[in-house]
NURO-364509 format. One record per atom (N, C-alpha, C, CB): residue in one letter; y, x, z. Coordinates in steps of 0.001 Angstrom, whole numbers, plus 500000, padded with zeros to 6 digits. Glycine has a CB too. Layout:
N
AYXZ;...
% end
This chain:
317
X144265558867464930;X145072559697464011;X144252560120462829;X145628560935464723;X142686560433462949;X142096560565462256;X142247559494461178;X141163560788462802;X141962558328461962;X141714556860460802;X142887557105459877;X141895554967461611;X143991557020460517;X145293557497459553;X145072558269458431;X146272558324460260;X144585559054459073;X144834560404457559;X144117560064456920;X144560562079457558;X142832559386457093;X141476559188455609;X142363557871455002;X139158558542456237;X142979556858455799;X143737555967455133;X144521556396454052;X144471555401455935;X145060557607454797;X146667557959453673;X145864558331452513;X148019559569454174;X145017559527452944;X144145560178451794;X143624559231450732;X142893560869452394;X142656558177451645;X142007556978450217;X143292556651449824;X140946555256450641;X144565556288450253;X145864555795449372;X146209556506448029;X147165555971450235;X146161557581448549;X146702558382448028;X146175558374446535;X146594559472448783;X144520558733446892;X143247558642445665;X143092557329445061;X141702558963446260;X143800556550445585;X143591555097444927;X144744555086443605;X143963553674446245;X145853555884444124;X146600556035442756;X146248556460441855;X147475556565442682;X145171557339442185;X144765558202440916;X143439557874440224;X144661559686441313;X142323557058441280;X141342557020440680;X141531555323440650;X140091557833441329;X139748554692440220;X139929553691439890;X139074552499440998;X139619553816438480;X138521551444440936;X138838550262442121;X137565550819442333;X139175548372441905;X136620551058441351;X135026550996441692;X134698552551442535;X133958550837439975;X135739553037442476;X135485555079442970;X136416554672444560;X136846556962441342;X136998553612444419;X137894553848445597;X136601552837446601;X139935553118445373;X136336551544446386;X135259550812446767;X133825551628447341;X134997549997445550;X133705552759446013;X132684553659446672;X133155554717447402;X131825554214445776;X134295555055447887;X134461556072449173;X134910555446450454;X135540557202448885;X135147553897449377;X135360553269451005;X134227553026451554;X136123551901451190;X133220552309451281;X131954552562451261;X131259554062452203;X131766552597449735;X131558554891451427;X130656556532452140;X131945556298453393;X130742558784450759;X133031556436453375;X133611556471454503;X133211556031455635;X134471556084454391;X133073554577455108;X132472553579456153;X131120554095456824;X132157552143455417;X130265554187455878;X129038555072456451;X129057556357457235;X128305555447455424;X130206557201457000;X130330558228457773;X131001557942458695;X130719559202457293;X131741557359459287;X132255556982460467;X131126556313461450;X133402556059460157;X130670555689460416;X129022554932461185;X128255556038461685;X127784554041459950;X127803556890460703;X127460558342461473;X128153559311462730;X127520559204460450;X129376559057462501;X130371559567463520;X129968559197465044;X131826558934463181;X130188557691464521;X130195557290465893;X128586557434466441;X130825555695466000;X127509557073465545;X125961557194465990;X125975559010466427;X124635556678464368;X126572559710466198;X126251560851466046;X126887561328467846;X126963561522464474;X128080560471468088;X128640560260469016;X127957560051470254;X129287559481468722;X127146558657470097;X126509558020470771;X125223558952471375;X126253556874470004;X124651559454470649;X123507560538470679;X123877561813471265;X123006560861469296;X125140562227471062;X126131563244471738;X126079562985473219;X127702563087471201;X127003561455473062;X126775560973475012;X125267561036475844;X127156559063475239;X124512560564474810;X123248560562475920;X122258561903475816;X122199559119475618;X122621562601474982;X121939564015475201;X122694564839475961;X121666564772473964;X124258564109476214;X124448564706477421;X124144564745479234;X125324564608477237;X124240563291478795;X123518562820479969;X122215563268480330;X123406561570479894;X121221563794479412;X119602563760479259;X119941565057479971;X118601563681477568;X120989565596479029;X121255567409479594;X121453567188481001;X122857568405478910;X122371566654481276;X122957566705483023;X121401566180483727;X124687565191483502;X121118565266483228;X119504564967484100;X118511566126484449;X118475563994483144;X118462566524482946;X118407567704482921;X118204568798484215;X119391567827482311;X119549569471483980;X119649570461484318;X119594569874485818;X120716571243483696;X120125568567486287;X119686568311487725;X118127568890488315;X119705566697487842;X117327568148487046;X115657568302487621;X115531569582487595;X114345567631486727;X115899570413487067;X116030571929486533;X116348573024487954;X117527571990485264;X117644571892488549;X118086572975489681;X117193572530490702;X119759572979490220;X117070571081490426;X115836570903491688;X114476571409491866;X115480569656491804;X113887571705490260;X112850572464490119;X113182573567491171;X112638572907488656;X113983574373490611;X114320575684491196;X114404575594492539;X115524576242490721;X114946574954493366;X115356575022494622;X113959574418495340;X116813574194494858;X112959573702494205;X111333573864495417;X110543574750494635;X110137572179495763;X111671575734493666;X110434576722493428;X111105577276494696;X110174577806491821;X112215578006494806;X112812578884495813;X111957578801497147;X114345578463496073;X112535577380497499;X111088576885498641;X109602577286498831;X110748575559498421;X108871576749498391;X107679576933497651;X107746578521497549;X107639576079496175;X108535579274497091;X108673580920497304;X108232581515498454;X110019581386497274;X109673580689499069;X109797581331500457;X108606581320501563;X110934580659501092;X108261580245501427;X107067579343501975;X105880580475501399;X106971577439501186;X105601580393500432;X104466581384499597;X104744582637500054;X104545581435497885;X106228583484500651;X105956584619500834;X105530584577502650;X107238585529500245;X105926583188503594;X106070583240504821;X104190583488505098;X107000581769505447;X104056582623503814;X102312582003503832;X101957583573503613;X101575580576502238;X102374584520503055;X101751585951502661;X101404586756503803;X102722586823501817;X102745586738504427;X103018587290505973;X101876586806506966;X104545586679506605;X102145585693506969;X101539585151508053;X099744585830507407;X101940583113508210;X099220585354506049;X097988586036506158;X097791587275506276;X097363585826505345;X098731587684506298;X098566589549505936;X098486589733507688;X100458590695504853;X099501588941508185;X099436589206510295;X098247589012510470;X100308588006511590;X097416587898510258;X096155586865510230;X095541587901510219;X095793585721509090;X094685588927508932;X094371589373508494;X094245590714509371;X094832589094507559;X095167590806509598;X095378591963510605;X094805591733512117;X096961592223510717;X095079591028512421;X094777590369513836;X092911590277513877;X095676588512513918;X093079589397512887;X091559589261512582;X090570590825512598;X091508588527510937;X091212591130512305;X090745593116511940;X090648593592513009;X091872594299511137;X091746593200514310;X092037593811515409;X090944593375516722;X093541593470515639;X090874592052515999;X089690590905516976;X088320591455516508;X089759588852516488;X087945591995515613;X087074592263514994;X086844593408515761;X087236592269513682;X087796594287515584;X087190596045516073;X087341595996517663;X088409597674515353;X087934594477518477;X088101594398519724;X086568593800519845;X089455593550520238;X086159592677519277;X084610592599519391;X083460593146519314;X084319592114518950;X084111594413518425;X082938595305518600;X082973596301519465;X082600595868517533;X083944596779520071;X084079597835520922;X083834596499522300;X085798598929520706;X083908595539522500;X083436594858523682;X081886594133523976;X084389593875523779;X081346594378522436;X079840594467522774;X079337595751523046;X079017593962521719;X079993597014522490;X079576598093522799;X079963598547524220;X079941598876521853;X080667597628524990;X080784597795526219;X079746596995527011;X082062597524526535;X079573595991526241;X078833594595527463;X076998595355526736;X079455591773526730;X076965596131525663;X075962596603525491;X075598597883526812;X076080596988524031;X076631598591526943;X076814599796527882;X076338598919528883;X078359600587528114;X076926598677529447;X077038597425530708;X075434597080531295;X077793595684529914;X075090596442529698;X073393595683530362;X072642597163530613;X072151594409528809;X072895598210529613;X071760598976529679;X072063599642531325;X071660600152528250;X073146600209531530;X073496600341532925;X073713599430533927;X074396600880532974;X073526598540533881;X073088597578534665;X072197597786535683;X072655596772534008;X071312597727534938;X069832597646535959;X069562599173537101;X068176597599534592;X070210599979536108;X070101601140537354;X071366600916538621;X070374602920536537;X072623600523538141;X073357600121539443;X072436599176540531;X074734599240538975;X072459598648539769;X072144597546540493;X070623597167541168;X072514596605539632;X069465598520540964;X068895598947541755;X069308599711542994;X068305599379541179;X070107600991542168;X071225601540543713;X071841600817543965;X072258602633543787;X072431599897543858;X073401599045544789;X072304598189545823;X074496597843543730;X070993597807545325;X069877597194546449;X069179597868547042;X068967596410546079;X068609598842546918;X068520600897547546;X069754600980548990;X069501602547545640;X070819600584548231;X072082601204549326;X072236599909550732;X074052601319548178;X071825598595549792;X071759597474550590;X070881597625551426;X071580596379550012;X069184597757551256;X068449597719552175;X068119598595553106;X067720597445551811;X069195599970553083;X069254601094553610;X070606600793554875;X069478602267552330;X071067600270554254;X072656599518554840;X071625598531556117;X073894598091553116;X070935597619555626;X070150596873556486;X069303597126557381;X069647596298556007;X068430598210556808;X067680598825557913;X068856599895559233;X066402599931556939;X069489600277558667;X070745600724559645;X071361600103560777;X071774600836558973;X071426598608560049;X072178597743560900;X071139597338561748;X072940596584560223;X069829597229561364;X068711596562562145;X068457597594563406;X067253596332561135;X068553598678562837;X068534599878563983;X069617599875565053;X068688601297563298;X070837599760564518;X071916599723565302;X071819598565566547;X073083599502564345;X071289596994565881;X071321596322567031;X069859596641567582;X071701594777566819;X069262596931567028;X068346597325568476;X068285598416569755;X067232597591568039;X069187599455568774;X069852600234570006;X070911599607571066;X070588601363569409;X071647598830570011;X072503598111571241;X072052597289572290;X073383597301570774;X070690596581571455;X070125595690572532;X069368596688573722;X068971594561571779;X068672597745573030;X068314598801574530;X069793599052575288;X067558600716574009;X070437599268574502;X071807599671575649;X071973598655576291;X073326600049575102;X072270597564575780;X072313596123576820;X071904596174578282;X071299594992576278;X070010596200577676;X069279596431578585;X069698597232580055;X068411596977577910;X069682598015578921;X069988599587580059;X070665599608580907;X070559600767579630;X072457599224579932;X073649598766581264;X073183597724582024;X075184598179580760;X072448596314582047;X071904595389582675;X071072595967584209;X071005594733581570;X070459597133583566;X069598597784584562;X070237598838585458;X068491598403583872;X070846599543585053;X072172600078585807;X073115599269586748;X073063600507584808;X073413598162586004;X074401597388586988;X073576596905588037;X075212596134586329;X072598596758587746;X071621595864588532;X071497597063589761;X069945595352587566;X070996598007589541;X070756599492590482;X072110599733591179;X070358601045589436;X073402599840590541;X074629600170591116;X074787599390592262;X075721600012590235;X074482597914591848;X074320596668592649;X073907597090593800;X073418595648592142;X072814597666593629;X071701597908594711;X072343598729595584;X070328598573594231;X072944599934594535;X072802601032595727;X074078601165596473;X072418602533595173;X075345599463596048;X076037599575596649;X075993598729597983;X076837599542595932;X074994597793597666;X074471597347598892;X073857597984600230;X073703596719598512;X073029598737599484;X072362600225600041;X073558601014601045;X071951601423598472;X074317601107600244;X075984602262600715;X076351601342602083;X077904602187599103;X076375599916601633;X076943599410602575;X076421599356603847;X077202598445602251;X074881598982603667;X074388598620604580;X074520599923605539;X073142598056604234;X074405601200604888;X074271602509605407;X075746602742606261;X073977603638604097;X076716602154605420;X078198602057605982;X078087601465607603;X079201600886604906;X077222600067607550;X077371599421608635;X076158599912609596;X077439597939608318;X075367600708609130;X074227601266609879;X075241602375610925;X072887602121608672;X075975602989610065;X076873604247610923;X077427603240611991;X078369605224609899;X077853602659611857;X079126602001612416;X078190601512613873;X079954600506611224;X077265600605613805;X076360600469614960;X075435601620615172;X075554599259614821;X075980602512614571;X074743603753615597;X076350604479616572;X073443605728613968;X077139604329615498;X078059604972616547;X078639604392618325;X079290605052615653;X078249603210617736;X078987601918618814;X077711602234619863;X079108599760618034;X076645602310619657;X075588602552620578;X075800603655621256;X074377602625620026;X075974604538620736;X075814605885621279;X077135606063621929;X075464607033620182;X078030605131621951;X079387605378622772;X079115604293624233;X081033604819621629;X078324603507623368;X078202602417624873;X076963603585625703;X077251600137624410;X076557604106625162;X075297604844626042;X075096605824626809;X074518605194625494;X076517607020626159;X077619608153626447;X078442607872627249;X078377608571625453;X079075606288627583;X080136605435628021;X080787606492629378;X079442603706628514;X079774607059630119;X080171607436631446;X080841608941631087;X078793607437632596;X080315609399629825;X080719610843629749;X081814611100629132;X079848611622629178;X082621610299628641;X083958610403628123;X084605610997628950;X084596609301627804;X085405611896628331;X086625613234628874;X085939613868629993;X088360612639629562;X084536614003629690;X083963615170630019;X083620615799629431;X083303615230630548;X083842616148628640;X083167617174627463;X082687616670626320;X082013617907627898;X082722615576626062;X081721614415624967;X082747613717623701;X081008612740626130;X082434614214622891;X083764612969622119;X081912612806620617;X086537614347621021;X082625611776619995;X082291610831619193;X082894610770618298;X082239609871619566;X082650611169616981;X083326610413615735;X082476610337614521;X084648611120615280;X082737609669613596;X082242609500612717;X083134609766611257;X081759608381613017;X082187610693610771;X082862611300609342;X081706611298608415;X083542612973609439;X081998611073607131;X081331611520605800;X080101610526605867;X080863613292605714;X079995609799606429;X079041608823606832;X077753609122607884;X078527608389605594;X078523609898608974;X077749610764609802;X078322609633610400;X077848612414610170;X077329610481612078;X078316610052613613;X077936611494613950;X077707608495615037;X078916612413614389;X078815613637615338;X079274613295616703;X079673614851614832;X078013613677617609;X078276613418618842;X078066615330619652;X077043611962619366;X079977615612619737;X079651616929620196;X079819616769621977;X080784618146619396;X079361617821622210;X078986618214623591;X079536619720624020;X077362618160623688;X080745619897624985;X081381621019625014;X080216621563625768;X082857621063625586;X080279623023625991;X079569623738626534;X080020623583628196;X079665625058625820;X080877623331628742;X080685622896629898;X080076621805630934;X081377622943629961;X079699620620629623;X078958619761630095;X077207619906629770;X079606618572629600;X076797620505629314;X075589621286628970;X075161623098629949;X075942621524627165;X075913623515629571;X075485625211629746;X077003625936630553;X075146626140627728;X075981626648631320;X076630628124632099;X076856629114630561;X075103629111633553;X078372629533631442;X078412630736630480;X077104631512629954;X079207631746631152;X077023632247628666;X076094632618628556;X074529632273628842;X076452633269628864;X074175631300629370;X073312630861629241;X072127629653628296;X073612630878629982;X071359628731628407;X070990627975627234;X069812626935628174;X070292629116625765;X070143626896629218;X069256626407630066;X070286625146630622;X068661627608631193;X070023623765629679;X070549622857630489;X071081622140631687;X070265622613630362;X072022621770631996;X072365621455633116;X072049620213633536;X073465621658633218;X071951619378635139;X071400618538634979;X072048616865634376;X070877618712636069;X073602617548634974;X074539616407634689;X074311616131632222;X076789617294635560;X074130617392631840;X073687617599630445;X072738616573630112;X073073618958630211;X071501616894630918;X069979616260630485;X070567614718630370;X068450616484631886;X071459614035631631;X071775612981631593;X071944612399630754;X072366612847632021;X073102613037629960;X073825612508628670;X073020612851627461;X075302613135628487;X071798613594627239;X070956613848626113;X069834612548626809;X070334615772625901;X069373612414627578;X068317611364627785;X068719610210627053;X068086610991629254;X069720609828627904;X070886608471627256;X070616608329625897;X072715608802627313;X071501609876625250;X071299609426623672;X069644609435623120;X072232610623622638;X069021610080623700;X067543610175623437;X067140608362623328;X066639611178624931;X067745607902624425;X066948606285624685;X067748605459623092;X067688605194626831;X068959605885622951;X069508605533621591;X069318605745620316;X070353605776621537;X067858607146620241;X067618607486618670;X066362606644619155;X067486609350617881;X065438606979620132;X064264606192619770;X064091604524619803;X063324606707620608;X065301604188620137;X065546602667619476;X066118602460617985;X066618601908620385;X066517603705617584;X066609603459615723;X066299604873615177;X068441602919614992;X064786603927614636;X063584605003614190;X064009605802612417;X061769603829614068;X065178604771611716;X065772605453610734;X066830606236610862;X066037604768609957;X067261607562612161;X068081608043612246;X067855609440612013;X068534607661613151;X068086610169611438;X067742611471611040;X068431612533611863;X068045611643609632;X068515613757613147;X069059614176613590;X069234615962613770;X068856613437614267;X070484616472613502;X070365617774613262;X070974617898614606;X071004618455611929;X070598619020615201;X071070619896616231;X071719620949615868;X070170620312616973;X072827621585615940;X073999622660616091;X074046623599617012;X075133622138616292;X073773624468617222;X074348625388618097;X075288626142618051;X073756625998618368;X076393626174618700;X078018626872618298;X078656627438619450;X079197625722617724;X079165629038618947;X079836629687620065;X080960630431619664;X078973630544620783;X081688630861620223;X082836631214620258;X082664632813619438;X083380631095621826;X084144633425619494;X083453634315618563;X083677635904619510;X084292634221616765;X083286635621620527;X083637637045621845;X082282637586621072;X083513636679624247;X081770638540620807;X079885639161620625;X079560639331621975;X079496640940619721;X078524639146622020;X077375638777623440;X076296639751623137;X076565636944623526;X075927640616624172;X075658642228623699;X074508641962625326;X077583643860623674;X073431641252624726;X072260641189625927;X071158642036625789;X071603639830626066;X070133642300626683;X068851642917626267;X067889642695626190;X068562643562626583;X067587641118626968;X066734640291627081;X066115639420625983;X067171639705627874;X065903638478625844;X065736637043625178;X067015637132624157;X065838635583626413;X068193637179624390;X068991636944623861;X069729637951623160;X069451636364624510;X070026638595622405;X071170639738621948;X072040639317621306;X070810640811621174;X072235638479620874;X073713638016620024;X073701636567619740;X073918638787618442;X075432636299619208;X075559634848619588;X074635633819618145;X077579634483619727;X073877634766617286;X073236633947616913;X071779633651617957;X073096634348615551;X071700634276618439;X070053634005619669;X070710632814620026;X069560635308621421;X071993632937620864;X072444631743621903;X072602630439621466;X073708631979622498;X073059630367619776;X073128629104619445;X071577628814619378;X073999628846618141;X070916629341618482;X069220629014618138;X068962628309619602;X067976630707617799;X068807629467620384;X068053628692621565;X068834627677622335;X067554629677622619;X070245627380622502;X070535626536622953;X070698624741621929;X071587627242623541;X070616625082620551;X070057624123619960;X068380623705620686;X070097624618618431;X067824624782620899;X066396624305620864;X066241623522622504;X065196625826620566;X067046624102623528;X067017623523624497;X067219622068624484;X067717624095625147;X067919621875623503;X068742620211623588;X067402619962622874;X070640619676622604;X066956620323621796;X066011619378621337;X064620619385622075;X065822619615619906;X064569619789622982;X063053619448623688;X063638618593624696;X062028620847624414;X064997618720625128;X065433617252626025;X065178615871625063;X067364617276626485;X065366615649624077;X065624614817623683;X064150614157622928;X066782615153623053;X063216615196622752;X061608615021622695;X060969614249623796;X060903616393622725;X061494614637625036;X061464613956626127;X060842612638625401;X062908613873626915;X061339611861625107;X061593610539624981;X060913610582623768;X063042609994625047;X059066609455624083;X058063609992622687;X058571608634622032;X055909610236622884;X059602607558622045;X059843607312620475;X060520607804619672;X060180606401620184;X061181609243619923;X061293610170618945;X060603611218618088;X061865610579619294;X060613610917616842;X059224611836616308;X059955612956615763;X058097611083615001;X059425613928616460;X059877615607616078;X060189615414614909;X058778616905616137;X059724615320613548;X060010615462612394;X061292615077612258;X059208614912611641;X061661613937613262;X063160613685612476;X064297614714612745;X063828612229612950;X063843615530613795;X064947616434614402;X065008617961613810;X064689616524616018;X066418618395613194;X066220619588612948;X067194620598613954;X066425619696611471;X066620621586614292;X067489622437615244;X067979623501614117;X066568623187616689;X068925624025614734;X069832625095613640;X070823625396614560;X070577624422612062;X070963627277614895;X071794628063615398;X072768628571613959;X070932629216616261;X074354628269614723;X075229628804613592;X076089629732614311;X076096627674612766;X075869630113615290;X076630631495615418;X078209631070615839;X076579632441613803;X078910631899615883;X080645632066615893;X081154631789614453;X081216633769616347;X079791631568613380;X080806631293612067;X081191630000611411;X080291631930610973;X081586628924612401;X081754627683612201;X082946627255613096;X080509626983612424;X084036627501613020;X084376627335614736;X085303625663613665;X085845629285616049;X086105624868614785;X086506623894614880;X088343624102615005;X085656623302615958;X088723625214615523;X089810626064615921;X089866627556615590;X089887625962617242;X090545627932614655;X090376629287613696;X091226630473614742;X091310629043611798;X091794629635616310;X093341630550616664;X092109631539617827;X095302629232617786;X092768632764617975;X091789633395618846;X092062633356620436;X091688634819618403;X092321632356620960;X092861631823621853;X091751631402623365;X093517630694621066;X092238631329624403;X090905631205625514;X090952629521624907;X091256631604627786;X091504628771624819;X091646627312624439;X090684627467623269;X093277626709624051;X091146627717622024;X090256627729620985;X088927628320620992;X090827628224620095;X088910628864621746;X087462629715621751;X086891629013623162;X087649631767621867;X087076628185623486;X085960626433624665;X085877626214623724;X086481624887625901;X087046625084622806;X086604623983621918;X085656624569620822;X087873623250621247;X085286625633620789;X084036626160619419;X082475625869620205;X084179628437618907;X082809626724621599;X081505626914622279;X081488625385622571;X081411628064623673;X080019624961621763;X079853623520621649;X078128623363620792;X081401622817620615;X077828622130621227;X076336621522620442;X076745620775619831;X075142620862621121;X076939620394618537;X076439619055617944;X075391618572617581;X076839618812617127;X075791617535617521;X073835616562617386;X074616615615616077;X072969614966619540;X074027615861615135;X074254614909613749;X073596614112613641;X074155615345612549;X074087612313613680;X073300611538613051;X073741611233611921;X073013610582613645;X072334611302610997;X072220610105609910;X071374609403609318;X072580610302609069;X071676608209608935;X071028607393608662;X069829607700607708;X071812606594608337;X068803607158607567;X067786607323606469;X068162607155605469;X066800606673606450;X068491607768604333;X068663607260602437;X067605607136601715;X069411608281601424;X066325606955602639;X065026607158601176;X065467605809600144;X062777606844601873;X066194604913600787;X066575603347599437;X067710603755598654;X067212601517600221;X068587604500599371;X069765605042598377;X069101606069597320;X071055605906599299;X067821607304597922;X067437608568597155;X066706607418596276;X066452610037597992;X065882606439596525;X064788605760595118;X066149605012594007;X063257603954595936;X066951604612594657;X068029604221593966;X068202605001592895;X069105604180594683;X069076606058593439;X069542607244592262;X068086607790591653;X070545608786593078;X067309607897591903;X066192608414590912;X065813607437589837;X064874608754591680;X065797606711590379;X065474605298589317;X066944605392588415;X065296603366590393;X067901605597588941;X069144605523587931;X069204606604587207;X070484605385588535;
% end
């Protein structure tokens, strides 16, 4: 539409002017359209240059943005770094000032800790050597217990054949006045007063001597028997003027009667025999009865066995 109008226009001017003025604007025309379009052309590609442009422009921007972000992450991170580093720093020094603490206290622990050790050791060294004396000791004890239960026994079975003797030897005097038993690791062999002694008297009888000879022939065949004599009476008081005045005289001397029967017989050695009067204060029957008051009036004769191996026993233990 443009071309049009400069057409009409040069028409127009061609009426009025002349061939050589119209030739020369056809001419500049021509040249300015030539400019037009060059001017055009330079238009298109500086637009394009622009759009390139402003592409590299936004792309700049978007790795500056990057590159920002990055530069501020990179800030952070040194500034944490930085910090950390600071923290490692004042942690390294407060952990040499510990491992410094440490060495200088060191050496004194750890003298008391070898102080406490070899004190600990000598303790323990003590301990087993006490234990090993205790060892010992119980070793030596058991060993003695050993003994002295052998000892017990044998003493057990010593009673047992002194009793069996003295019943085979007594044999005829049963339920006459004579009984036998064995207690506490004794043998008591009592003798009522009717098979021994007259009322009131202490002067053996002969059917008596019999049964004391007998046992006499039975201690001096076992020379380890140790023997006490008893004298025992009832509890009436016996009111004499002679030799005798009370029922302690009667036991004394009728103990002593039995034991010079039984001296009789020299493999008995006096020493082993002890005589002993006990009066009315021992009785066997507490009732005040004519019955209870025989069974008191009575001799016993105590055997027992020798313990000098049981007494070295227990002393040694």
């Amino acid at each position: 539409m443009n071309k049009l109008f400069f057409i009409s226009a040069i028409f127009l001017m061609t009426s009025c002017v002349s061939s050589k003025k119209f030739n020369q604007l056809t001419s500049d025309f021509q040249t300015s359209e030539n400019t037009v379009e060059s001017l055009k052309e330079q238009n298109q590609s500086l637009k394009v240059q622009n759009t390139e442009l402003q592409s590299k422009v936004e792309k700049q921007l978007k790795d500056i943005n990057e590159l920002s972000a990055k530069l501020d992450e990179s800030t952070r991170n040194l500034r944490n770094t930085t910090e950390n580093n600071l923290r490692l720093s004042q942690m390294n020094t407060e952990l040499e000032d510990q491992l410094k603490s440490i060495k200088t206290g060191s050496s004194e622990e750890i003298a008391r800790l070898m102080d406490k050790l070899q004190k600990t050791q000598s303790d323990l060294q003590k301990r087993e050597d006490n234990l090993k004396l205790a060892q010992n000791e119980l070793e030596q004890r058991s060993t003695r217990m050993r003994e002295l239960e052998d000892a017990l026994s044998q003493k057990d079975e010593a009673v047992k054949q002194l009793r069996q003797k003295v019943m085979d030897a007594l044999l005829g005097f049963n339920n006459k006045g004579l009984t036998i038993q064995e207690k506490n690791g004794k043998v008591y062999v009592s003798l009522d007063e009717q098979l021994l002694f007259k009322t009131g008297q202490w002067e053996v009888d002969p059917k008596g001597q019999q049964a004391l000879t007998d046992l006499a022939e039975v201690l001096g065949q076992n020379p380890d028997i140790n023997v006490l004599v008893e004298g025992h009476t009832d509890d009436v008081p016996m009111r004499g003027t002679g030799m005798v005045k009370d029922n302690w005289d009667l036991s004394v001397m009728r103990a002593t009667a039995v034991t010079r029967i039984l001296l009789k017989n020299k493999a008995v050695e006096p020493k082993r025999i002890t005589s002993a009067g006990r009066g009315e204060f021992f009785p066997v029957d507490e009732l005040k009865t004519a019955e209870a008051r025989k069974k008191n009036r009575r001799t016993e004769i105590i055997l027992t066995p020798r313990l000098d191996e049981i007494f070295r026993i227990l002393e040694n233990n």
